[in-house]
Steps between C-alpha positions, in 0.01 A plus 500: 500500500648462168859499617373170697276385245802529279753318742236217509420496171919444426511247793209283343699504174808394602306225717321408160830494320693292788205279453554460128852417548439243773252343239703479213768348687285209653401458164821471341655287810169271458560513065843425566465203711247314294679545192830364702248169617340462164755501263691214377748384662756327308597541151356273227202299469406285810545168422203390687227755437342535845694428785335495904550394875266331668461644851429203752312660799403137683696484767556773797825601688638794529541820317607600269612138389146330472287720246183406703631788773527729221310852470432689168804648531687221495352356190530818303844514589572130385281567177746788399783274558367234272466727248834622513642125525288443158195336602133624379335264649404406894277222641384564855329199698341720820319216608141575489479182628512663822208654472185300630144551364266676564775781397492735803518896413877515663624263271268643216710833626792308456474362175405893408820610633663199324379627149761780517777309514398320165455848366869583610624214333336591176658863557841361524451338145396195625256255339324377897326144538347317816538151567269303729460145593196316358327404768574559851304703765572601828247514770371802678724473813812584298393860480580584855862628344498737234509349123845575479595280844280194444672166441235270330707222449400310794155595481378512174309233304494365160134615301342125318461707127274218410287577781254698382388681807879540628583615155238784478583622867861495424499683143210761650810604777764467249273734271432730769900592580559505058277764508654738705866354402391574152800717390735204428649445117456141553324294714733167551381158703707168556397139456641469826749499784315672663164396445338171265378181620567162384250370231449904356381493157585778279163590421495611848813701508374678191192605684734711710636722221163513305386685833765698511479627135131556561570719839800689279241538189263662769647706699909515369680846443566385121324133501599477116896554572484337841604078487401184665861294554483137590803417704592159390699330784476207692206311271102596559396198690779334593553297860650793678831639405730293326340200661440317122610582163340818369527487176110336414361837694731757338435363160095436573494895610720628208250366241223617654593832547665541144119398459246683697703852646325821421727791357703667625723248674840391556648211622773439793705191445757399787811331553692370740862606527607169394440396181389150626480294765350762717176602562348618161830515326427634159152264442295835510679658237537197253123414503429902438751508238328185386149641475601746292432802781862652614404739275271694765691341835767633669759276645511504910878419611427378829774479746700665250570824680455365861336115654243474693531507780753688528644664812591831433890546430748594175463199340624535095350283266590638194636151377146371526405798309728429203345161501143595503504746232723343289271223475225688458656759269357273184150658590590854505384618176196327577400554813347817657752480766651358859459514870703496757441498863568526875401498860696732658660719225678732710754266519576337170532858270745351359359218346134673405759754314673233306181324407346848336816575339575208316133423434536842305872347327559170494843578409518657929487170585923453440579714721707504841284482813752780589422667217114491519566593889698783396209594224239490810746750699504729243124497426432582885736720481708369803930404561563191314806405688268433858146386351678238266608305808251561708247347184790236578513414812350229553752282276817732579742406719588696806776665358316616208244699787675773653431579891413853403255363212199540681613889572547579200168395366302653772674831374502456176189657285266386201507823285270389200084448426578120538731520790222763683199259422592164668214453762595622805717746404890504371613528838343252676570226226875589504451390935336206363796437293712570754358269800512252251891572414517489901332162506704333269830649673353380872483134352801514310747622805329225691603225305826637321699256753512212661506471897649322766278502816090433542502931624623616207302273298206634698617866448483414129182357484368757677611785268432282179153452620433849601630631143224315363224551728581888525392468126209312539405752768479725227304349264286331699439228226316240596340318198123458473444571875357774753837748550506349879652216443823443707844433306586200318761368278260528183502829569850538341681514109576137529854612347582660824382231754672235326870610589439554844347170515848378366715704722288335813588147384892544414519697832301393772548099641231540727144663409334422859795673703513836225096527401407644886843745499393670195108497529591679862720790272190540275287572787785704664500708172124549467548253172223277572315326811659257712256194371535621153860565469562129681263348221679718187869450655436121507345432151820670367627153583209308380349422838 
């Protein structure tokens, strides 16, 4: 009995001591990796002292390239990676505006499940806000689909604020999903776009956010630290979007809420990417600037990092970058910060990593594109010699994208935190990468020459159009709609149906005898139906 005893008694310690170990060195991997998220980044002082990404979770196609088909996972992953770009801030719109009242207990469960995410963020080193519209509902039917599926836009309706009845119903909802969501740093709501109604006065726009700091001062995780952020935009009021001048609403709601905003707040000022002469241009910044309150905003670069809409591809815009923060680089020791954002970030690394970066030095905005590309290699810790051009590819020529390109990069591996932490997973973003690499080669060997007869023309067509649409196939964008909408050409980076367009007219003398050959090799190819491959085929030639 004691020999056995003994033998146990050894067997339990060594199981207790294995334990131990194991402990310690979750522990230390867990220590380890938070101190790698949380520390700075880049030498220096930041030149602009907060810097975040707005996550735009409106629209729904297909994963992982629309954030709205995201799981917690996914978020986490792309928190970590912001961090490590430079960014401490996120904005996430996950459009309770898909919820209907009364709220149901599945989407209560939802919003529940929801919370965690927020807490990720802030475990990342992230500062997290919410944005919402001002005044839009959705009606009961819409929650046939889980939250996450629902697509409001066609359905939902715009809430009369100076109705007093509508009001109260609306804010009693809108209080009802705050107070389970109640785990956000900031609590951010837009003047509009979505959302507003012509003839809005600010009085009632403010009624929104004196709600809202009332729910947070109730029932908020740290109501004292936690802000209300007006999202000045598109001018409380106004006829619509961009349908009149805004500047009488943007200034009207500036004053007042300079006026009548209870601490602790912030305010969200937009721009356009242009300075002028589109959209908003710069008129929200000069009238905040003007009443004296950029010194608690922070500066939203819209467009900056990606349009919208914007198709999902490797589009660079890091001129447009250099323009927008030079001009706003006057207001950096004054304001708390910028934004940046994006629709379907996935695909435009790149430029999200170019906007943190030089937020944090001004001085990063002279260098290369090749340079910053090769900078963003390093940081994921992948080849820079086959994810430069595939970042590329889309203005390369075909010469400049290897045939064995899209090998390479499906064999190729993301060794670091960042690299590991793009949603999805390293390896399935370097596919990504690689279809598109693929896509762009498909259209390119189409139209790289001239022909001489209407069935090689057709041939061409063919493959040009099936390079594109294999891409679309994989994205499944399809702007504000339902995810079952059949292909069209707005579907498609404009860049890349332009040339083919092109090619058709220097090549083909006669649309009505080619547009039936190649719609019948789409259909032959499993490219696209019969009816809609005749219909695509023939607007390629405007008809």
């Amino acid at each position: 009995m004691k020999l056995v005893y003994k033998n146990n008694y050894c067997q339990f310690k060594s199981l207790i001591l294995q334990w131990m170990i194991v402990v310690c060195l979750c522990l230390s991997v867990q220590i380890t990796r938070c101190e790698t998220v949380v520390s700075q980044p880049f030498p220096g002082e930041p030149a602009f002292k907060h810097r975040g990404f707005y996550l735009h979770g409106g629209w729904f196609f297909k994963y992982p390239f629309a954030v709205r088909t995201w799981q917690r996972n996914d978020y986490a992953n792309m928190f970590v990676l912001l961090k490590q770009m430079g960014y401490d801030r996120v904005m996430i719109w996950p459009m309770l505006e898909a919820i209907p009242a009364p709220l149901s207990e599945e989407d209560a469960a939802a919003l529940r499940a929801f919370r965690l995410t927020l807490d990720d963020a802030r475990a990342a080193g992230l500062e997290c806000w919410v944005t919402q519209c001002p005044n839009l509902a959705s009606p009961s039917r819409i929650a046939a689909k889980p939250w996450p599926q629902r697509n409001p836009y066609p359905v939902w309706k715009h809430v009369r604020l100076d109705d007093p009845v509508a009001a109260k119903t609306y804010l009693a909802h809108r209080t009802a999903l705050m107070s389970i969501l109640n785990n956000a740093d900031g609590y951010v709501t837009i003047d509009g776009d979505p959302g507003g109604y012509a003839g809005a006065r600010p009085e009632d726009w403010l009624k929104v956010f004196l709600s809202d700091r009332a729910v947070i001062d109730r029932s908020g995780f740290k109501p004292q630290q936690q802000k209300i952020i007006p999202w000045v935009w598109c001018g409380w009021g106004a006829k619509g979007v961009w349908r009149e001048p805004i500047e009488p609403y943007v200034r009207a709601s500036i004053e007042l809420l300079g006026k009548a905003m209870p601490e602790p707040w912030e305010m969200l000022p937009g721009r356009s990417h242009r300075d002028e002469g589109h959209a908003n241009g710069r008129i929200n910044i000069s009238f905040t600037d003007q009443a004296g309150l950029m010194g608690r905003s922070t500066i939203l670069c819209y467009e900056a990092i990606e349009f919208e809409p914007s198709i999902p591809a490797a589009v660079l815009q890091f001129d447009i970058i250099r323009k927008v923060l030079r001009k706003e680089s006057s207001f950096a020791p004054v304001a708390r910060g910028v934004f940046g954002n994006a629709q379907q970030p996935v695909m435009v690394l790149p430029n999200m990593y170019f906007f943190a970066r030089a937020s944090w030095d001004l001085g990063y905005l002279d260098r290369s594109d090749e340079q910053v590309l090769a900078d963003l290699a390093d940081l994921l810790g992948g080849p820079r010699e086959i994810l430069i051009p595939a970042w590329s590819c889309l203005r390369l020529r075909l010469d400049l994208l290897p045939e064995e390109l899209p090998a390479k990069l499906r064999t190729a591996r993301l060794t670091s935190l960042a690299g590991k932490s793009i949603p999805s997973g390293p390896e399935r973003y370097l596919d990504i990468l690689a279809s598109q690499v693929e896509s762009r080669r498909g259209l390119l060997q189409a139209i790289s020459l001239p022909v001489d007869s209407d069935e090689l023309a057709a041939v061409r067509i063919a493959d040009g159009i099936t390079a594109l649409v294999n891409w679309w196939k994989m994205h499944g964008y399809v702007g504000d709609g339902n995810g079952d909408e059949a292909f069209e050409w707005r579907f498609v980076n404009s860049s890349q149906v332009s040339p083919l367009k092109q090619w058709c007219q220097a090549n083909v003398k006669s649309p009505e005898a080619i547009v039936p050959q190649v719609a019948r090799l789409l259909e032959t190819r499993n490219v696209l139906a019969g009816n809609i491959a005749k219909s695509r085929v023939a607007a390629l030639f405007g008809k």
